[in-house]
C-alpha positions as CSV (number, residue, x, y, z in Angstrom):
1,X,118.5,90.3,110.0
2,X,117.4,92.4,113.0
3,X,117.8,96.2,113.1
4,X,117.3,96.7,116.4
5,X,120.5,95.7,118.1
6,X,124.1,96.5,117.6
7,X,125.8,98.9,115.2
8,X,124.7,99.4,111.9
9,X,126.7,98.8,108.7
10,X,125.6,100.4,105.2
11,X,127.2,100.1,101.9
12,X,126.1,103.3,99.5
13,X,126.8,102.6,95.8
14,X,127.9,105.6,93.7
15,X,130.1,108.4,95.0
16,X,128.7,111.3,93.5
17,X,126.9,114.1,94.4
18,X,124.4,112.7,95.9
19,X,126.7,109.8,97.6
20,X,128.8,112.6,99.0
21,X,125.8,113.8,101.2
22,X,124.3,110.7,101.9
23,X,127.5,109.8,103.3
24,X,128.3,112.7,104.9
25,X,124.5,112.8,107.1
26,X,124.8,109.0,107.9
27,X,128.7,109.2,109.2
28,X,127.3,111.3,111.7
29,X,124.9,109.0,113.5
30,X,126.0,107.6,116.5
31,X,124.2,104.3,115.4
32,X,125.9,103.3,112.0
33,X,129.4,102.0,112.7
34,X,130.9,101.6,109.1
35,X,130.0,102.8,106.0
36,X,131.6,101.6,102.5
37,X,131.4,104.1,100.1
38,X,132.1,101.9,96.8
39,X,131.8,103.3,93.1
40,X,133.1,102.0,89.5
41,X,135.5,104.7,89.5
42,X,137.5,104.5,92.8
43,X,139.1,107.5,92.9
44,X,135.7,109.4,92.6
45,X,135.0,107.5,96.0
46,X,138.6,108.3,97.4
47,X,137.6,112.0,96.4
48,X,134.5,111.5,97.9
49,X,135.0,110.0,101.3
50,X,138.3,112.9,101.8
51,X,135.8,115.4,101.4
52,X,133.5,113.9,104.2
53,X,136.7,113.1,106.2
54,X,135.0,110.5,108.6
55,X,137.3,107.5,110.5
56,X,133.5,105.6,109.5
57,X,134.0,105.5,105.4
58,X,135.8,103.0,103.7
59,X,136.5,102.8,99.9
60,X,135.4,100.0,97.8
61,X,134.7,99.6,93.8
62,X,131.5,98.1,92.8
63,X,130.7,97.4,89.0
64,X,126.9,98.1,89.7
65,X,126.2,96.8,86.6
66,X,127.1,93.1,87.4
67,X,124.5,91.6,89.1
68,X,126.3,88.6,90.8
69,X,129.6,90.7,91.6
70,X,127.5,93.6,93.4
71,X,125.6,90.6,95.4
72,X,128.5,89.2,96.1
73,X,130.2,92.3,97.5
74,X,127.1,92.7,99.7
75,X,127.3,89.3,101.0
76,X,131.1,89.5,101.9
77,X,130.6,92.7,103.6
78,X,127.4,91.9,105.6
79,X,125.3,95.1,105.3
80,X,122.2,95.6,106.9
81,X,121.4,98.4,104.4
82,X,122.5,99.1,100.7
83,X,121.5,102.6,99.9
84,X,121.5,103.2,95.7
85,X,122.5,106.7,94.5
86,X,124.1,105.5,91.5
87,X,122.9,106.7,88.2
88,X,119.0,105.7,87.5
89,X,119.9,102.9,84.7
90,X,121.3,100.8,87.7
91,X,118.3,100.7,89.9
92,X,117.2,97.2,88.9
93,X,120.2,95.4,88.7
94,X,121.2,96.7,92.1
95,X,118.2,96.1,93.6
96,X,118.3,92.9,92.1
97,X,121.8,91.9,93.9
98,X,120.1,93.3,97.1
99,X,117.3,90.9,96.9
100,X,119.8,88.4,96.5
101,X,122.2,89.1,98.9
102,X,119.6,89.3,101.3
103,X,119.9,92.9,102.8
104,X,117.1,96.1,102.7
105,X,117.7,98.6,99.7
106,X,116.5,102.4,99.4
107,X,117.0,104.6,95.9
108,X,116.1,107.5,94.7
109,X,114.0,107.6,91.5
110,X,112.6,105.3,88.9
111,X,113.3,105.0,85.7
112,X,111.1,102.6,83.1
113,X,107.7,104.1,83.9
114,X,105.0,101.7,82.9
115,X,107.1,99.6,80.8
116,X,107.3,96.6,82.4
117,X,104.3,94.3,82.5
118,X,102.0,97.3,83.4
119,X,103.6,98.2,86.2
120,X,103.8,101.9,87.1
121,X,107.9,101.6,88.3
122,X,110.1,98.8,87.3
123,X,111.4,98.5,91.6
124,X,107.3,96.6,91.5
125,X,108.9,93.6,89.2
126,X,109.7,92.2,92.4
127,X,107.5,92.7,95.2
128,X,106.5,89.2,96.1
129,X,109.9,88.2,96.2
130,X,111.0,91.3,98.4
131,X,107.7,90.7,100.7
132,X,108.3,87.0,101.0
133,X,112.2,87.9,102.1
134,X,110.9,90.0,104.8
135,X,113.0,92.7,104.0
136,X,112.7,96.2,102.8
137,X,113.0,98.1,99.5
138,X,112.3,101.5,99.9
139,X,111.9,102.9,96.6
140,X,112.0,106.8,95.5
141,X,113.0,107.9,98.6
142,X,114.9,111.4,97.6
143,X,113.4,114.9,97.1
144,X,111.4,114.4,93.8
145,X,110.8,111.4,93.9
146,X,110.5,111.2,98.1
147,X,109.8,114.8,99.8
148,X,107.3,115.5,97.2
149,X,105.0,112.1,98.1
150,X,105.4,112.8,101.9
151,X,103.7,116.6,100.8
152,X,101.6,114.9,98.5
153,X,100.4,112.2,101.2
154,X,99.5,115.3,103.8
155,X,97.6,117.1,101.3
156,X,95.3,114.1,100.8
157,X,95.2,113.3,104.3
158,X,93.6,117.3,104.5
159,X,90.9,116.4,102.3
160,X,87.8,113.5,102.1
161,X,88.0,113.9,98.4
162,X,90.6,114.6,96.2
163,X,90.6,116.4,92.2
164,X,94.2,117.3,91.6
165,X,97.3,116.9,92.6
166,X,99.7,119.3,91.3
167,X,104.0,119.1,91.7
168,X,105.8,122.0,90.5
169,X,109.6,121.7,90.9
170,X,111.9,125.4,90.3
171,X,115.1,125.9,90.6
172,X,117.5,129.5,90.0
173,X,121.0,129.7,89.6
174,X,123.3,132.4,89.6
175,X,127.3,131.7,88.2
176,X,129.8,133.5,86.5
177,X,130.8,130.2,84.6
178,X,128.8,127.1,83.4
179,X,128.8,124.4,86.2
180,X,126.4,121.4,86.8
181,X,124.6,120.7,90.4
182,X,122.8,117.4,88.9
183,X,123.2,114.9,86.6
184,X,122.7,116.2,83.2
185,X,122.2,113.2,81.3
186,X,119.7,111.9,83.7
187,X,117.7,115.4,82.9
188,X,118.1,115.3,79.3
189,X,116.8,112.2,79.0
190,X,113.8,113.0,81.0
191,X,113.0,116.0,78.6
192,X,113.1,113.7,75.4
193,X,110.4,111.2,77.7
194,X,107.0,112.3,77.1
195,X,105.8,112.8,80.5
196,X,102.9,110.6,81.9
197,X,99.4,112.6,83.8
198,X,97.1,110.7,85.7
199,X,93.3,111.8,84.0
200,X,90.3,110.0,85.3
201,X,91.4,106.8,86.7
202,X,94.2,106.0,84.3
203,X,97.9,107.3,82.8
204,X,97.8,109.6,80.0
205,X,101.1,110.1,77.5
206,X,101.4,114.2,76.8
207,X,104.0,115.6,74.0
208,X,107.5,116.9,75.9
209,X,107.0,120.4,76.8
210,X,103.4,120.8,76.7
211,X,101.4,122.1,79.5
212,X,103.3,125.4,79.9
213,X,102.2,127.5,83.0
214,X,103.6,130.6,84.5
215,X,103.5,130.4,88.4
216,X,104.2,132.4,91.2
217,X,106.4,130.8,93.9
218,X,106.0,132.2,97.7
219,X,109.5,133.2,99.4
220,X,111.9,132.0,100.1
221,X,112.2,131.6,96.0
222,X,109.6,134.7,95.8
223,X,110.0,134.6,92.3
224,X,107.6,134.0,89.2
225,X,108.9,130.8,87.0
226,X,108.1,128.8,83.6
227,X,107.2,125.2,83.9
228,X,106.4,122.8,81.5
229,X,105.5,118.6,82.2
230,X,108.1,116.7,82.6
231,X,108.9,112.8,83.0
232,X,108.7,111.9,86.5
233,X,107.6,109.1,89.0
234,X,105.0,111.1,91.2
235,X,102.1,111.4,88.6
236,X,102.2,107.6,87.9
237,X,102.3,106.5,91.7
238,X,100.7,109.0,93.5
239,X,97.4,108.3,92.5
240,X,98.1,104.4,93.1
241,X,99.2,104.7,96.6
242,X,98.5,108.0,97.9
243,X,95.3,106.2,100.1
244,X,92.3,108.2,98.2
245,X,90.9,108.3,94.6
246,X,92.8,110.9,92.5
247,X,91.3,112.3,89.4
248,X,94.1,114.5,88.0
249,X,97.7,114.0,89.0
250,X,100.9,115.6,87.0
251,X,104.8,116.9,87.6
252,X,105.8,120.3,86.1
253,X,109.7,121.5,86.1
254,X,111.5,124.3,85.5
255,X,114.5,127.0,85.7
256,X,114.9,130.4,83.8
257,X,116.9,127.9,80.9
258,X,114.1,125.6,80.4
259,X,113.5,127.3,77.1
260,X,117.1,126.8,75.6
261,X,116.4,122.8,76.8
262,X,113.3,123.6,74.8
263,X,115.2,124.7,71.8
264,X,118.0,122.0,72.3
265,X,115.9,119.2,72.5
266,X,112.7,119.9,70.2
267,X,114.4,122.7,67.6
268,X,117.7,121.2,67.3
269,X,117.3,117.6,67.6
270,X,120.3,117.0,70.1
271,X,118.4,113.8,71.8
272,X,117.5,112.3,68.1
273,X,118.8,108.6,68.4
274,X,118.8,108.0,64.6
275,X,122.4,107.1,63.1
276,X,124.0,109.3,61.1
277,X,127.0,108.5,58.8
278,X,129.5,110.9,59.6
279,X,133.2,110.2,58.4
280,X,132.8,106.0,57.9
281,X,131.7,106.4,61.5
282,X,127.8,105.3,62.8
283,X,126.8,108.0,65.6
284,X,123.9,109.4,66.9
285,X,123.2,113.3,68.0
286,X,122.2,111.8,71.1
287,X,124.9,109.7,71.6
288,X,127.4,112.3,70.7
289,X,125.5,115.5,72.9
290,X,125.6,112.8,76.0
291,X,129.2,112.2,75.8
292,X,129.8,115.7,75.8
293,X,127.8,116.5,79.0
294,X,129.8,117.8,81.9
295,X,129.7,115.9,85.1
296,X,128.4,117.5,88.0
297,X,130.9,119.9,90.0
298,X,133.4,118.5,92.1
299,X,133.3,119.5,95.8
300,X,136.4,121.6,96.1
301,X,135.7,123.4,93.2
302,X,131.8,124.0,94.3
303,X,133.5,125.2,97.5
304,X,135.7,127.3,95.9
305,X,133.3,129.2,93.1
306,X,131.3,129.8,96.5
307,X,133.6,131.3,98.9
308,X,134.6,133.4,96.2
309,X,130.6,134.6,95.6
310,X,130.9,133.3,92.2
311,X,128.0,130.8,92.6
312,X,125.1,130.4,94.3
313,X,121.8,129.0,93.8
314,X,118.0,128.2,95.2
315,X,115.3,125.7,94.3
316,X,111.7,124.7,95.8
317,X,109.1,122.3,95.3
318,X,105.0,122.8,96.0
319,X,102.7,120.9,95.6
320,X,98.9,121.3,95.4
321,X,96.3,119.3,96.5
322,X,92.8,120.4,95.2
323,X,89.3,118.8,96.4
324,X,86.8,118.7,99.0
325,X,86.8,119.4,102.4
326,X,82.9,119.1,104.6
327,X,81.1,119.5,101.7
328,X,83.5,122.4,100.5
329,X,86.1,123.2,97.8
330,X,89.7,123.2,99.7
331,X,93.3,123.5,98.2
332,X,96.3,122.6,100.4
333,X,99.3,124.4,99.4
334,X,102.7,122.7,100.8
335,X,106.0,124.3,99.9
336,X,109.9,123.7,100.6
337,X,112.1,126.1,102.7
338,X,115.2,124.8,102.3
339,X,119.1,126.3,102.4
340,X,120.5,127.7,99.5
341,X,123.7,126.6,97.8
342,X,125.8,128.8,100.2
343,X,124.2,127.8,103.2
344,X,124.0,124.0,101.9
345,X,127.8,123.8,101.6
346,X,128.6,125.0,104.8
347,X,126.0,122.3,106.3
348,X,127.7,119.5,103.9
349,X,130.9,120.4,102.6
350,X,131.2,120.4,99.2
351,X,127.3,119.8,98.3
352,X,124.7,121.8,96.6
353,X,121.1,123.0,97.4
354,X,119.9,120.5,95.0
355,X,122.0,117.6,96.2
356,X,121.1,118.2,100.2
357,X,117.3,118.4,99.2
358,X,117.7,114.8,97.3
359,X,120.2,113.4,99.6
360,X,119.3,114.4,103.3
361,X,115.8,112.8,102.5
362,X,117.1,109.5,101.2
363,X,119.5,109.7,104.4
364,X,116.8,110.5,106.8
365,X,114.6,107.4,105.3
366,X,117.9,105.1,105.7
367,X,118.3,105.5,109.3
368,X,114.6,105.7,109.7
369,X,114.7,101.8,108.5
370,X,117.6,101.1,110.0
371,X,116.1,102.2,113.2
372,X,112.6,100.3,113.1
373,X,110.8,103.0,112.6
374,X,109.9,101.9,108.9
375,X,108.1,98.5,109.1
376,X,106.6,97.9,106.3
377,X,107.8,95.0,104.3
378,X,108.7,94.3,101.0
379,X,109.0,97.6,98.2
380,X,107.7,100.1,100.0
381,X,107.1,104.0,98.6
382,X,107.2,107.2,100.4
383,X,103.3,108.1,100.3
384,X,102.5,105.0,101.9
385,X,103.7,106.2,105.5
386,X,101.8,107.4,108.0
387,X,101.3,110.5,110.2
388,X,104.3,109.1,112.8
389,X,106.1,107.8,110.0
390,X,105.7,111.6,108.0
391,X,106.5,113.9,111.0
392,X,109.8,111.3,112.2
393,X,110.3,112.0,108.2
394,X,109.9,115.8,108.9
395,X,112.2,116.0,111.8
396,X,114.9,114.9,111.0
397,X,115.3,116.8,107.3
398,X,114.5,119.7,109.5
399,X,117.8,119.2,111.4
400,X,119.5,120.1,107.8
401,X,117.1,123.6,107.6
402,X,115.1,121.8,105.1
403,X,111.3,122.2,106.1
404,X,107.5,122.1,104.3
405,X,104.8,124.8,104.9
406,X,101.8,124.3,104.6
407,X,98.2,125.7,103.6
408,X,94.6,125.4,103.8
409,X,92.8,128.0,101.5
410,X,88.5,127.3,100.9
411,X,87.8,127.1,96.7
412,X,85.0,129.5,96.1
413,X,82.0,128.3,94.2
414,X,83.8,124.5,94.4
């Protein structure tokens, strides 16, 4: 399949929030003809693709997970790119019909983190296979996972030798009412996961919310936030692919409600998966406290809460890289400057700060591919691109007000 002739043709599998900007970024390129916006629930993608309101997007359902049925769709429709932004637990069965359909793939995140045969992300399960097809799966290509290893990769690229890489990850929200601007479940479960470190040359298993730190984030947050480790690709690949020895690596998260998670998840129990018999009945309190989630805010409504001033929101990412630079102690500090929810939904009707920082960097990557400018074969990961590769990366992001800063401070007595 060659991608450097004639108009391009992507099918994106889940119509959610981060579908909706995905979609919205990549209708806009002169070079993508057609895009097929396909979910489970087809009316979520007929929601989805009248928000975005483009003559490109067509509407298809796609069980994602059926293996031979998603192959089968991708076959039928002859895609030259199947971008993934369904729920995590789909990853490897759509990646799988990918393979097998015979098309390039990008997603988001990870999910089974050293669980299979050793490997540090289950997308690894099939590199030969994806290498000997001559095609490309780029694999955690959003914000965190994505953005953060492109930061991560400059940082190293600063230094000859690195000690630490640091990921801190804060968001702020300001509503009059409960809403949700990512997938809850998703989050929950990562706080049950005990989180993985990288310490001297191998992964490390911590408790969930240990490591506790209190940091300082520069404007445009300019703020002072609670973090705590947290289950997440970075600190299991980084220090695998990043291009120099790491010593230390981990991810830290937080929001002004990370305690109440704290208290949900570790004082009350909610994620506990033992069965209970309640009534005759044989549930779980994690069973029961996922069903009751609420899904993440619709467009119209987002768009609504906002023009009103009744919601509005900010997050941003740093990361530190610590080591030595001529003989000296160095830190690089990179941080994110990106729109906030106000600013976000008049860029991408309908989205979120937290969707257009996920979503415009998976987009960016997409037509990045689709355009040669990504050559690498087989599953490829954000922190293995280059200095072309990383400022291509940095440019276009930047045309949705999403940039990195960056600094270079000397360690004293390092």
């Amino acid at each position: 399949m060659s991608l450097q002739a004639g108009t391009r043709k992507i099918l994106i599998i889940g119509a959610g929030a981060q579908g909706n900007v995905v979609a919205n970024v990549l209708s806009k390129a002169d070079d993508i003809g057609a895009l097929v916006l396909a979910d489970l629930d087809p009316d979520r993608a007929r929601e989805t693709a009248a928000n975005i309101a483009s003559g490109k997007i067509e509407i298809g359902r796609v069980d994602a997970a059926d293996v031979e049925a998603t192959a089968a769709f991708i076959r039928a429709g002859s895609f030259d790119l199947v971008v993934n932004t369904a729920v995590p637990e789909f990853i490897p069965r759509v990646m799988l019909a990918a393979l097998r359909a015979g098309t390039h793939y990008l997603d988001l995140s990870s999910v089974r983190l050293y669980e299979i045969q050793g490997l540090p992300i289950e997308q690894l399960e099939y590199e030969e296979e994806w290498r000997s097809s001559g095609r490309t799966a780029f694999v955690n290509g959003g914000s965190a996972p994505g953005l953060t290893n492109i930061m991560a990769r400059e940082g190293v690229d600063e230094l000859d030798e690195i000690d630490a890489i640091r990921i801190l990850d804060y968001s702020v929200i300001q509503s009059d009412e409960f809403v949700v601007l990512w997938t809850l479940p998703v989050f929950a479960i990562d706080c049950v996961t005990e989180p993985t470190i990288w310490e001297d040359g191998k992964p490390r298993r911590m408790p969930i919310f240990s490591g506790e730190e209190i940091y300082d984030f520069p404007p445009p947050l300019g703020c002072r936030g609670k973090l705590y480790l947290h289950a997440h690709e970075e600190s299991v690949t980084l220090p695998l692919y990043v291009g120099k020895p790491v010593r230390y690596c981990d991810y830290k998260i937080g929001n002004p409600d990370i305690d109440a998670w704290r208290l949900f998840v570790q004082g009350l129990g909610v994620m506990d998966d033992t069965h209970v018999d309640i009534d005759g009945a044989s549930v779980s309190a994690r069973a029961v406290f996922l069903k009751k989630l609420p899904r993440t805010i619709a467009p119209q409504k987002l768009l609504d809460m906002v023009e009103s001033g009744r919601l509005n929101s900010r997050s941003m990412i740093v990361c530190e890289v610590s080591g030595r630079k001529d003989g000296h102690g160095a830190r690089v500090t990179l941080w994110t400057d990106s729109p906030d929810l106000k600013t976000a939904s008049a860029l991408v009707r309908g989205t979120s700060d937290v969707s257009l920082m996920t979503s415009v960097p998976a987009a960016t990557f997409s037509l990045m591919l689709l355009r040669g400018q990504i050559r690498h074969r087989g599953v490829v990961l954000p922190e293995t691109l280059g200095s072309e590769e990383r400022s291509l990366f940095y440019r276009g992001i930047g045309r949705y007000g999403i940039r990195v800063h960056k600094r270079v401070t000397t360690i004293a007595g390092a």
